[in-house]
Residue, then its C-alpha position, 0 to 999 in steps of 0.5 A: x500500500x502506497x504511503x502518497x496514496x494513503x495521504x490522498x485518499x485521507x484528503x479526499x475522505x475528508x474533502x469528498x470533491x476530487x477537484x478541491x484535493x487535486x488542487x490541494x496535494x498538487x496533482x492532476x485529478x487523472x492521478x488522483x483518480x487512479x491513486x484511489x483505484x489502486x487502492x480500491x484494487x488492493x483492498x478488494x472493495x470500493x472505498x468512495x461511491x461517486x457520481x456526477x455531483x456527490x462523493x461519500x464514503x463506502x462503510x470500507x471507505x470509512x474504516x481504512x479512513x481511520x486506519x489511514x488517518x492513525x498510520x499517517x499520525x504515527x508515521x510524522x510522529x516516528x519521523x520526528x522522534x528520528x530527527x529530534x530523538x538524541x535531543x529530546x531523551x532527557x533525565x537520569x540514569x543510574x549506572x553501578x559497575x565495579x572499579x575496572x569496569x569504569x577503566x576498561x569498558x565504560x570510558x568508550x561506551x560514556x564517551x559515545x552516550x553523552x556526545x550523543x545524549x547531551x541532556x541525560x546525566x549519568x549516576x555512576x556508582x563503583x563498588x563491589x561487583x558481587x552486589x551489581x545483580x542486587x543493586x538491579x533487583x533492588x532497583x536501586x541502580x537502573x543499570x549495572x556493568x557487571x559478570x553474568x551470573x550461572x544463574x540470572x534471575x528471571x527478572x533480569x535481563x542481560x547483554x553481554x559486551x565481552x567474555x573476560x578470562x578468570x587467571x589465578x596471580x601470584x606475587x612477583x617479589x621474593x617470599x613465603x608464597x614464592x617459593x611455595x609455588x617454585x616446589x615440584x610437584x606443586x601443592x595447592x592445598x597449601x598455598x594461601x588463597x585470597x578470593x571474593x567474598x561472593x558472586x561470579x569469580x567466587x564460584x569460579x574459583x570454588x568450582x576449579x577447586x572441587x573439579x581439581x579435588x583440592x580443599x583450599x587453604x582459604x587466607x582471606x575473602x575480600x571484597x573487590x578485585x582491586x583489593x585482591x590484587x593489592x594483597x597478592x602484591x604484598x605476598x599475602x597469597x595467590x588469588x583469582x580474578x578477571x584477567x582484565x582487572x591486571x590490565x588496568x591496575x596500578x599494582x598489575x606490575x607487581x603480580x604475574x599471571x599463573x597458568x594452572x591446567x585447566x584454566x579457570x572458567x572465562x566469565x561474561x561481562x555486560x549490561x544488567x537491568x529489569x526486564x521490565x525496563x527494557x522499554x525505558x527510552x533511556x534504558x534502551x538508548x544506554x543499551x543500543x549504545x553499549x552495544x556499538x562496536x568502540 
């Protein structure tokens, strides 16, 4: 169905005299005429009776009238919500992500967001990236950058930007730790081990070492990768974290990077929110934004 026939034809359901509408939509009364045959033809029935000085509406007529007229309405309304949309989209978001998180994945994806949502302002809260899928549920963030959980909850919905590899580190400097790990063969129940207190790169730890049968000798359980890193430096122990969290830290130098067989299982880093706000135009503006390659 021709959208220019469709804009003829609602003229014509409103004016009822092909003259007058010919003038006012700048074509010929022949074009008007067999605009309104094509689409006579392609709904199958008569749409105007017309005689020699009267044009009404068929019953057909009036019900494509009022579709026609509401397709028009949400056309011209698309079209500006096209060309002014960026403009327009106003308010807050609230964004929780870890630490490296706002290092290594929102720099590009903010840079891109503001330039083009000037008027939105961003909430960002870092922390403990265990609690980003409480922080969602709990509604007390709109967005979190945080790592898919085995088991997401059924109200939230996820997007993944990267798969990040889970390494074990151990400390570069000389010490206890050390020459722990220069013993062969190399006894893992006796290494002190630093993990998170919770969340995804618990479990990965957790399910490297029951697959290995080995009953870890467990020397703190903190809270954030970055903390873990620190002490690990110090030689407090080995521990586990995302690989990228060395990448972007300012003690990565003083860590090196163990590579036990098998290697720990890699995690899923991405955008959480409720399902229920998948709708947002915020939400989804934020969403097709994370998405776009940097």
């Amino acid at each position: 169905m021709d959208f220019r026939h469709l804009e003829l034809f609602v003229h014509l359901s409103q004016s009822l005299h092909f003259g007058h509408t010919a003038d006012a939509m700048a074509v010929s009364p022949s074009t008007l005429s067999r605009a309104i045959q094509r689409l006579e033809q392609e709904a199958g029935c008569e749409l105007l009776t017309r005689d020699n000085r009267s044009v009404t509406l068929t019953p057909a007529g009036s019900r494509l009238q009022l579709f026609a007229q509401g397709w028009l309405a949400d056309w011209q309304a698309l079209k500006q919500e096209l060309k002014h949309g960026d403009d327009s989209l106003q308010g807050r978001l609230r964004v929780f992500c870890s630490v490296t998180a706002s290092y290594f994945l929102l720099p590009g994806i903010l840079e891109r967001f503001r330039s083009r949502y000037p008027r939105l302002e961003i909430r960002l809260e870092t922390g403990d990236p265990a609690r980003a899928i409480d922080k969602i549920l709990d509604e007390e963030s709109d967005l979190a950058i945080a790592a898919r959980p085995d088991a997401l909850p059924a109200k939230v919905h996820f997007v993944n930007l990267q798969t990040v590899p889970m390494v074990f580190i151990a400390p570069t400097t000389p010490g206890p730790v050390s020459e722990l790990l220069e013993q062969r063969p190399l006894d893992w129940q006796r290494l002190p081990v630093i993990v998170s207190e919770q969340g995804v790169a618990r479990k990965r730890a957790n399910q490297w070492f029951k697959a290995k049968g080995i009953s870890p000798n467990i020397y703190a359980e903190v809270a954030g990768n970055e903390a873990i890193i620190g002490m690990v430096a110090l030689g407090f122990g080995i521990g586990v974290v995302p690989r990228v969290v060395i990448d972007h830290s300012p003690m990565g130098d003083k860590v090196r990077v163990l590579s036990p067989s098998p290697a720990l299982k890699s995690i899923e880093v991405g955008v959480c929110l409720l399902k229920k706000r998948l709708d947002d135009p915020l939400i989804r503006a934020f969403q097709q934004t994370a998405l776009e390659p940097s």
